[in-house]
C-alpha positions as CSV (number, residue, x, y, z in Angstrom):
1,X,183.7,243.1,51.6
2,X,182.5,239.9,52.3
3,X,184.9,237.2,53.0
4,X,184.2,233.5,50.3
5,X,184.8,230.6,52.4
6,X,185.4,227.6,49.9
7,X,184.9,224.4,51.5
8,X,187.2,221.6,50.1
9,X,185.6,218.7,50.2
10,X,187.4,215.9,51.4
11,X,187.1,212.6,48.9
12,X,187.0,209.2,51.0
13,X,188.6,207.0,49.1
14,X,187.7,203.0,50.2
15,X,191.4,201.2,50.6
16,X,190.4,197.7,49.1
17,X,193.2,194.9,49.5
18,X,193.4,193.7,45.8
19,X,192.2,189.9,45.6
20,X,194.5,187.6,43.7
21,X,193.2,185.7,40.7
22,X,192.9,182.0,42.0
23,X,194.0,179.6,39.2
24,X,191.6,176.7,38.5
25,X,193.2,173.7,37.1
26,X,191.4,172.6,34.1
27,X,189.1,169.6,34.3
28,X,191.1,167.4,32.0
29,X,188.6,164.5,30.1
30,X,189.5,161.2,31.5
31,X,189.8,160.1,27.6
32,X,193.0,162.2,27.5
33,X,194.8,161.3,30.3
34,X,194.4,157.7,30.2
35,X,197.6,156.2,29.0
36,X,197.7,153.7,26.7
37,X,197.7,150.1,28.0
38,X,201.5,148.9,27.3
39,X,202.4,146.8,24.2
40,X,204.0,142.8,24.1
41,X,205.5,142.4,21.1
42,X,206.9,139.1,19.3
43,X,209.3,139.3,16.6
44,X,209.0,135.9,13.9
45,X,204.9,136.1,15.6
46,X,204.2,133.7,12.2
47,X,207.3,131.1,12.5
48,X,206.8,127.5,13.7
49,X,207.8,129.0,17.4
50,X,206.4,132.3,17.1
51,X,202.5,131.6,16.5
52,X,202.5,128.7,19.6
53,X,204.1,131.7,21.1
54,X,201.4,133.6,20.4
55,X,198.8,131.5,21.4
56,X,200.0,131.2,24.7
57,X,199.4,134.7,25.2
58,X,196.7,135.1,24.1
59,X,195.3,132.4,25.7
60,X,196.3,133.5,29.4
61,X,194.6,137.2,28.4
62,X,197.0,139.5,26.8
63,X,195.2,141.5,25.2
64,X,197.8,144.1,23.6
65,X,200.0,141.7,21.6
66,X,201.5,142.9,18.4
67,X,203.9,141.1,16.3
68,X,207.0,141.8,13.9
69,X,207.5,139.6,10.8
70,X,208.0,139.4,7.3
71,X,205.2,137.5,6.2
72,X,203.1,139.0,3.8
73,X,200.1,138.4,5.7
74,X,198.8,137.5,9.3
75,X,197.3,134.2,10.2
76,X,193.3,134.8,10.2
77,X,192.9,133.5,13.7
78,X,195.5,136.2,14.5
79,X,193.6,138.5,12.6
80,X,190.2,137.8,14.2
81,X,192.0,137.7,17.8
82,X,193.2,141.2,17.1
83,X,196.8,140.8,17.1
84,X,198.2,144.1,15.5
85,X,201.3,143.7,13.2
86,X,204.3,145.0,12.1
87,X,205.3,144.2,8.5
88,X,208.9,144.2,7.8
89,X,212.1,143.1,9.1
90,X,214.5,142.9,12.0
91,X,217.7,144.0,10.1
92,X,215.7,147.9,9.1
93,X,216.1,150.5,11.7
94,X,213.3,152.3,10.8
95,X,211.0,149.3,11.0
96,X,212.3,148.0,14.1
97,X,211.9,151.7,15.9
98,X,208.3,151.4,14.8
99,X,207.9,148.2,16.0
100,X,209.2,148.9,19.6
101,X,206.6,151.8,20.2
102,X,204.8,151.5,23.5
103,X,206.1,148.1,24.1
104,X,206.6,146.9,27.8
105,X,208.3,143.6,27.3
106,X,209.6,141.5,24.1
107,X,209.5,137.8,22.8
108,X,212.5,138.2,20.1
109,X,211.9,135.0,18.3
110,X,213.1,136.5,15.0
111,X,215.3,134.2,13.1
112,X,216.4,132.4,10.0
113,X,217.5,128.5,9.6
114,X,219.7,127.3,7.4
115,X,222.1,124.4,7.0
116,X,223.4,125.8,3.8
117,X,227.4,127.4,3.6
118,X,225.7,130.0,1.2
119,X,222.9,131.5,3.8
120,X,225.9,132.1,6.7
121,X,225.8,136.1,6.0
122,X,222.0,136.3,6.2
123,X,221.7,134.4,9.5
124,X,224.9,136.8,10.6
125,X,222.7,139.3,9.8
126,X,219.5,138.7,10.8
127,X,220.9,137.2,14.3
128,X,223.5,139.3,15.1
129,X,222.7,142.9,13.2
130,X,219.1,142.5,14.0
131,X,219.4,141.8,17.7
132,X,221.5,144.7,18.3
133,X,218.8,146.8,16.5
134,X,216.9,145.5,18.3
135,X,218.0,146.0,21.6
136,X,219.1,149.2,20.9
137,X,215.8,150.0,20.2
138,X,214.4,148.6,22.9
139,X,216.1,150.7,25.3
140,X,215.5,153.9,23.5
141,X,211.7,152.5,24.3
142,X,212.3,151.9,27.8
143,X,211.6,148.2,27.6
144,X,212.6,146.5,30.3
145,X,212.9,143.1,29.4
146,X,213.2,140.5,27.0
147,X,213.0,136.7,26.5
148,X,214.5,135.5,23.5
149,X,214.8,132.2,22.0
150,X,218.2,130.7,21.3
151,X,219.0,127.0,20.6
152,X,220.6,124.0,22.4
153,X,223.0,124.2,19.7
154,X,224.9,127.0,21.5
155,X,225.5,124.2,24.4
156,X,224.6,120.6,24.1
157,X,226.7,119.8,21.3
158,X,229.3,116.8,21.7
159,X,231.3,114.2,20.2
160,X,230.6,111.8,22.9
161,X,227.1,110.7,24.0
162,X,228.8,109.7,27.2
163,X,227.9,113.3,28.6
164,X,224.7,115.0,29.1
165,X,225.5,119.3,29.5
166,X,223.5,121.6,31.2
167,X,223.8,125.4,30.7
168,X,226.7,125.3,32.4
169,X,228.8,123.5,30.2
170,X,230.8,125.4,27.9
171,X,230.3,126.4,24.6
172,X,231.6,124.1,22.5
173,X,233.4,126.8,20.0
174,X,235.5,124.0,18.1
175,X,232.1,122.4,16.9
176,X,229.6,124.7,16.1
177,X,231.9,127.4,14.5
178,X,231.2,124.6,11.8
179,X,228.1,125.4,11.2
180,X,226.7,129.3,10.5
181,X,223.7,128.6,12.2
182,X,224.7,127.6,15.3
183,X,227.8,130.3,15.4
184,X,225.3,133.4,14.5
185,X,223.1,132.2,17.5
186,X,226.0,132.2,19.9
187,X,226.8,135.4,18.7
188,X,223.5,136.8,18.9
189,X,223.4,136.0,22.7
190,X,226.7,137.5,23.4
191,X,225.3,140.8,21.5
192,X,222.2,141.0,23.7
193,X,224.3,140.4,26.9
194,X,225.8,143.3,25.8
195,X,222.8,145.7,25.8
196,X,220.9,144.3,28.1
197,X,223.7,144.3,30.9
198,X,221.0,143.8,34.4
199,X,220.9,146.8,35.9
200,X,217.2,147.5,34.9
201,X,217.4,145.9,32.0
202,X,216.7,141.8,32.0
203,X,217.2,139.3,29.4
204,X,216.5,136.1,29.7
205,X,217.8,133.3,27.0
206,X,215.4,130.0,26.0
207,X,217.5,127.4,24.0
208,X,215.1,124.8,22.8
209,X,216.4,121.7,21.3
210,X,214.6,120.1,18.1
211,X,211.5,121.6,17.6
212,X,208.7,119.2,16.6
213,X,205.1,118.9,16.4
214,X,202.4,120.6,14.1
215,X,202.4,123.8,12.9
216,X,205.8,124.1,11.1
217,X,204.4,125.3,7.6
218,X,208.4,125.7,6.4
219,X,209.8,123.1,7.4
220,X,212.4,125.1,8.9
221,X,212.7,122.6,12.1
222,X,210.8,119.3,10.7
223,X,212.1,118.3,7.6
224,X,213.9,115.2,9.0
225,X,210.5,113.6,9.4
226,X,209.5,114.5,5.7
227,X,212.8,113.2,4.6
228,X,211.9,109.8,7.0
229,X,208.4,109.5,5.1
230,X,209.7,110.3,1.8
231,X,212.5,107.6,2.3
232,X,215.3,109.5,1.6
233,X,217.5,108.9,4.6
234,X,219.5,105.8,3.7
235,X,222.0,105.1,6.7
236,X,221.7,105.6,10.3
237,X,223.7,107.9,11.2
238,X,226.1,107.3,14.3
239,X,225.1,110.2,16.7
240,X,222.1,111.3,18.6
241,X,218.9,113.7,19.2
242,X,217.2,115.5,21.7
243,X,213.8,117.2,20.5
244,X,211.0,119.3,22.2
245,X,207.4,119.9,21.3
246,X,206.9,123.1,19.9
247,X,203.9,123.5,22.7
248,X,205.8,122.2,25.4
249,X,208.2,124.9,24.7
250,X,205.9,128.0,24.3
251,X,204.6,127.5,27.5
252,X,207.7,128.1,29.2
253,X,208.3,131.7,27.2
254,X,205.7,133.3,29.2
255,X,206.6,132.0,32.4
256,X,210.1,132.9,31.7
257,X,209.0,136.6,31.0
258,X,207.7,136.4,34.5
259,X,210.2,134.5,36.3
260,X,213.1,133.9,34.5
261,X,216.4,135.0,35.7
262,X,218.6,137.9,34.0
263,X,221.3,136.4,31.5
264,X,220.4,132.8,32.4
265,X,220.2,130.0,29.6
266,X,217.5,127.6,30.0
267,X,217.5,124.2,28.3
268,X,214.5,123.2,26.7
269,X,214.8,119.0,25.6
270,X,212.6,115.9,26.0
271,X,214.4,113.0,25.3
272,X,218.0,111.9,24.6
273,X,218.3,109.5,21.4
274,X,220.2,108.2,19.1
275,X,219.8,108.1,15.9
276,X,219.1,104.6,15.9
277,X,216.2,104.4,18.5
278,X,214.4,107.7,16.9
279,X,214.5,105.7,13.0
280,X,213.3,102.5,15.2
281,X,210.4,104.7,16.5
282,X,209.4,106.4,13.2
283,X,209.3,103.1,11.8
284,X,206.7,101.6,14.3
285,X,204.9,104.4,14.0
286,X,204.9,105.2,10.3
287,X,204.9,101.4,9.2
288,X,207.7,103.1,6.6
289,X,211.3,101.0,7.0
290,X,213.8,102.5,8.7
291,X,217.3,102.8,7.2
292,X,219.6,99.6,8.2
293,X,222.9,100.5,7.3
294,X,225.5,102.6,9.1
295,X,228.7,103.8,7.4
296,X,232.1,105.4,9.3
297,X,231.9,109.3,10.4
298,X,233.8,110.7,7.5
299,X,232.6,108.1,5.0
300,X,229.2,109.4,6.0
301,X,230.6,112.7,5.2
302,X,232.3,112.1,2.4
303,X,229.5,110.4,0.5
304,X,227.1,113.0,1.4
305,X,229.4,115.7,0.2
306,X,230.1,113.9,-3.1
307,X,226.4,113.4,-3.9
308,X,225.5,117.3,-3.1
309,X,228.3,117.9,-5.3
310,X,227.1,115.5,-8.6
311,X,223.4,116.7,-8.1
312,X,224.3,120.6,-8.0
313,X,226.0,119.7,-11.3
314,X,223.1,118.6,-12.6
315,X,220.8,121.3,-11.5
316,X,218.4,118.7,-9.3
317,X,218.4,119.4,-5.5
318,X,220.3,116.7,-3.4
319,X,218.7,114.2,-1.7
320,X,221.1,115.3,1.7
321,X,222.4,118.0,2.8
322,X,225.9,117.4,3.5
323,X,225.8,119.6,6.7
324,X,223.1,117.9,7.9
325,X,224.3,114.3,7.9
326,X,228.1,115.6,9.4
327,X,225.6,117.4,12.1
328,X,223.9,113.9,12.6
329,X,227.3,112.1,13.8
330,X,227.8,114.5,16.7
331,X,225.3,114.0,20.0
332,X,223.3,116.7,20.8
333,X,222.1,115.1,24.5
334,X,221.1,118.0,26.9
335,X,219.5,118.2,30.8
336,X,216.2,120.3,31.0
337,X,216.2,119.9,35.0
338,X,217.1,124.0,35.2
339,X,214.0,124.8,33.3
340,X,211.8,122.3,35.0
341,X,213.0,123.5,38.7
342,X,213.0,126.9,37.8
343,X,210.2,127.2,35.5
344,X,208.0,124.7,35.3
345,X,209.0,123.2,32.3
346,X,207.4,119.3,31.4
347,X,207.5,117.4,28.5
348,X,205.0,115.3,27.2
349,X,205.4,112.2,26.3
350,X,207.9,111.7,23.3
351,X,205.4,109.3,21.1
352,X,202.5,111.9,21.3
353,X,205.0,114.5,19.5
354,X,206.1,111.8,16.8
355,X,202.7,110.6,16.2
356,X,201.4,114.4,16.0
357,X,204.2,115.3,13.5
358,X,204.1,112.8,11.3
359,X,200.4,113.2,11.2
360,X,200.6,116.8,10.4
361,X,203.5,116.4,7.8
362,X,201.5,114.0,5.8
363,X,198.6,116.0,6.0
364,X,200.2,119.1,4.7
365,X,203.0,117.9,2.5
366,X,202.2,114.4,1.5
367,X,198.6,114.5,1.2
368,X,196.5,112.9,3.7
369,X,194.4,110.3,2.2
370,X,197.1,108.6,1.1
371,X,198.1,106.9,4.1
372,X,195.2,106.8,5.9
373,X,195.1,102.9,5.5
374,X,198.6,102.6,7.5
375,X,198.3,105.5,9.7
């Protein structure tokens, strides 16, 4: 019987070392990584401040600016320079968090002026309240620093123009908790001290004296020369005046963003004088007769207080405030050196503010033609 061989046949199997998958980052479109180019904003952008402010941004190349205000509209020169804008106001959280989006660095300008008893809780709050929203946004944000603008009036306040302060001087707490104004302002740069502590995180304060020069559409800081013009100051009174040009003093907000020191004041002021000498210069340059009369502090005071009272009786608005004229028997004389060493500050010369105020008050509030035989 014959024997059946079966012949297994043997299967070679190739061993193969498994290759791993090699990941490929994807090609990502240089359109979606590119970051967007980081945000200045400047709250009160429209105010008498804020839109010199603004100009001096724009005009050394920012090219990102966006501004936070309450103004129902934008300037068209802002418009047509591409300023975006945030409509709304400092005191709502919601509008604030909006505002603060990819923003690099603030200008908080943001205020409200008022001599009046009645405004004191809406300065409070749009000082103090809004500030700390503010800031409290702002570090949410991750902004690093801001430059906001104070007053003199949180200094350089006396009842002797025998002194001259510089930031150093103290605050002068038994004066200005007079006035709501000047008390919300100190208040507001304690509150931002507080957020904005240093480490990382840089504030720098701008206290301006008397802003003057064109521009101020409210009022809200040149009304003395309107009341000069419309001859409604009738006695000198007994203290004194320091003022600034409104473009003197944007220039240095810029240049404090870039140098300025954290938690340092800087005095902004041209000249220191009284009451007296400023009416005497008005007068020259006006050709409209200064006041010649001076009457004692409190009768000053008095008088003032009684007339406010008689013409809210009557419904008419006073001629004075009665704030105003006990303000104008204290001295508010200040030193600008600090901001001059330490950031360039310069004043122009005093008559070239006066005579560009006055020229623009009449324009816009008197009516030009009127006086263009005496101007």
């Amino acid at each position: 019987m014959a024997t059946k061989t079966s012949t297994r046949k043997k299967r070679t199997t190739a061993t193969t070392t498994p290759q791993r998958a090699t990941k490929t980052k994807p090609v990502e479109s240089k359109a979606l990584v590119k970051r967007a180019p980081p945000v200045t904003l400047v709250t009160g952008g429209t105010g008498f401040l804020g839109q010199h402010v603004v100009r001096e941004l724009l005009d050394a190349g920012a090219n990102n600016l966006r501004i936070l205000t309450t103004a129902a509209s934008l300037p068209q020169w802002m418009s047509e320079r591409g300023v975006g804008v945030v409509s709304g106001s400092i005191t709502n959280p919601a509008i604030v968090a909006r505002a603060v989006e990819g923003v690099s660095e603030i200008y908080h300008l943001a205020g409200f002026v008022s001599h009046e008893p009645d405004a004191a809780r809406r300065m409070y709050s749009v000082h103090v309240d809004g500030t700390r929203l503010l800031c409290e946004a702002a570090r949410g944000a991750n902004v690093k620093s801001i430059v906001m603008a104070s007053t003199s009036g949180t200094i350089a306040v006396t009842e002797s123009g025998e002194v001259v302060p510089d930031e150093e001087w103290p605050p002068p707490l038994d004066i200005i908790s007079r006035w709501p104004y000047y008390a919300s302002k100190l208040y507001q740069e304690r509150v931002a001290l507080e957020y904005f502590t240093g480490r990382g995180l840089r504030l720098v304060i701008l206290n301006p004296s008397l802003l003057l020069g064109p521009g101020d559409e409210r009022l809200s800081s040149t009304k003395v020369i309107l009341d000069f013009l419309a001859r409604k100051i009738k006695a000198v009174p007994s203290g004194g005046l320091n003022f600034v040009d409104v473009r003197d003093a944007a220039k240095v907000f810029p240049r404090a963003m870039a140098n300025g020191k954290h938690a340092e004041r800087y005095l902004l002021g041209s000249v220191n004088w009284s009451f007296e000498k400023f009416f005497a210069r008005l007068e020259r340059l006006t050709k409209t007769a200064a006041p010649r009369f001076s009457f004692p502090k409190k009768l000053a005071i008095g008088g003032a207080q009684v007339l406010h009272s008689l013409y809210s009786h009557w419904n008419l608005a006073p001629p004075v405030e009665p704030t105003s004229v006990e303000m104008a028997e204290y001295f508010w004389y200040l030193d600008a050196s600090k901001a001059a060493r330490e950031l360039g500050f310069t004043a122009r010369d005093a008559g070239e503010t006066l005579q560009d105020t006055v020229a623009y008050v009449r324009e816009n509030f008197l009516g030009g033609d009127a006086f263009k035989a005496t101007g």
